[in-house]
C-alpha positions in Angstrom: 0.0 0.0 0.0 1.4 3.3 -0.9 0.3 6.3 1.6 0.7 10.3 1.1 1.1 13.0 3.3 -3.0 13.7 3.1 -3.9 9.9 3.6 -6.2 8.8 6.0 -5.0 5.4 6.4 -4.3 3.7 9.7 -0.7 3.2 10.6 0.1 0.9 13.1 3.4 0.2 14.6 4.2 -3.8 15.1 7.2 -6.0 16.6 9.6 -6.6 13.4 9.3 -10.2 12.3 12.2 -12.4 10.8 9.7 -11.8 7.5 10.3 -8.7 8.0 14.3 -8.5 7.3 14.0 -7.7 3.6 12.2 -5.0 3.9 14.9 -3.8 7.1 18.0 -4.8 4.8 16.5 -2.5 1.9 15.9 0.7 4.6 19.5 0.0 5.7 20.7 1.2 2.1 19.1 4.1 1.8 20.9 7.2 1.9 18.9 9.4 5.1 19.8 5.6 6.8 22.8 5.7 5.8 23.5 9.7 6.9 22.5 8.7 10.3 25.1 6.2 10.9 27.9 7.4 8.8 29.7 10.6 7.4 30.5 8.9 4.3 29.2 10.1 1.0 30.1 7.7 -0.8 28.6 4.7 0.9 25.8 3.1 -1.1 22.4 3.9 -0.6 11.6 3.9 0.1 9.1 6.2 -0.2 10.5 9.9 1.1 8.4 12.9 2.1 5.4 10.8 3.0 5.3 11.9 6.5 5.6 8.2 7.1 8.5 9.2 9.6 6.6 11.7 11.0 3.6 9.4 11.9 6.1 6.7 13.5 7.5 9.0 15.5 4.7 10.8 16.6 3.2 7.4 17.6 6.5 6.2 19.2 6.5 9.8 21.0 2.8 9.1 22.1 3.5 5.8 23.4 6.1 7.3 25.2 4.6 10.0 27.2 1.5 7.6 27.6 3.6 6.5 30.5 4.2 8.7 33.3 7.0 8.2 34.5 8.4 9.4 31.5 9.7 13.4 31.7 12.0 13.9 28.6 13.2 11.3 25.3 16.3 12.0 24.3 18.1 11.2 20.5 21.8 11.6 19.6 21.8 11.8 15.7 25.0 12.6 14.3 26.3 16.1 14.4 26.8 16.0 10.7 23.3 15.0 9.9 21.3 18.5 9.7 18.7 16.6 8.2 17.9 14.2 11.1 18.3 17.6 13.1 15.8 19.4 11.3 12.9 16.2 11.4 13.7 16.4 15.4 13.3 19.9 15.6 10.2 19.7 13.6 8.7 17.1 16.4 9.9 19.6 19.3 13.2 18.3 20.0 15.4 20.9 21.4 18.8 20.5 20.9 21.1 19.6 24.3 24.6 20.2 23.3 27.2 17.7 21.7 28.5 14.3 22.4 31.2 11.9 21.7 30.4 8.2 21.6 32.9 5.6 21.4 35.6 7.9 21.1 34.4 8.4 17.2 30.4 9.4 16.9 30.1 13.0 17.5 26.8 13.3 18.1 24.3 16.0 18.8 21.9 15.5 22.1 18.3 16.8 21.2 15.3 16.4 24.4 11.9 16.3 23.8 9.9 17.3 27.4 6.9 16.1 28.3 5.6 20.2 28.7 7.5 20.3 25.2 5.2 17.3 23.2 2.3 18.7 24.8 2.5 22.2 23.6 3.3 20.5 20.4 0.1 17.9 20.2 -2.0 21.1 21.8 -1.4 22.9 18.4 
């Protein structure tokens, strides 16, 4: 099934399945995959612009703060990846500062607050 932006169509979000690892091994190559786990141009590289993303996370983010002991989610994308920053941003992620992991990922910290996803679904 092929969704756009203005679709109406229920999305639900499911356990992967081993049935499920084509589909995985294909994401893996693309390149805003790639972007997010490598600085390399170079290395080889679905549907885009859907708001499919959007949806996921916005259900992941829902799940989330369902729970209440839950105050904040952070993500590290990598610094280099403006466009992972931007999507984040867009949810109302604020960025925290960066972050070295294993001595090599330089990462930039964004938090999401609970007061910051409300203000956002309250829109």
């Amino acid at each position: 099934m092929t969704l756009s932006p203005a679709s109406s169509a229920v999305l639900r979000l499911r356990p992967a399945t081993a049935a499920d690892a084509p589909v995985l091994a294909a994401w893996d190559g693309q390149p805003h995959v790639i972007v997010s786990v490598t600085d390399d141009p170079d290395a080889e590289t679905d549907a885009l612009g859907l708001g499919h993303g959007t949806r996921m996370m916005t259900m992941a983010l829902d799940a989330c703060f369902a729970r209440p002991e839950v105050e904040a989610v952070l993500i590290d994308p990598l610094n280099s990846n403006t466009d992972a920053h931007r999507f984040y941003r867009r949810l109302g992620f604020r960025p925290e500062g960066r972050r070295l992991f294993n001595d090599e990922d330089d990462c930039l910290v964004h938090r999401l607050t609970r007061a910051g996803w409300a203000e956002r679904t309250a829109a």
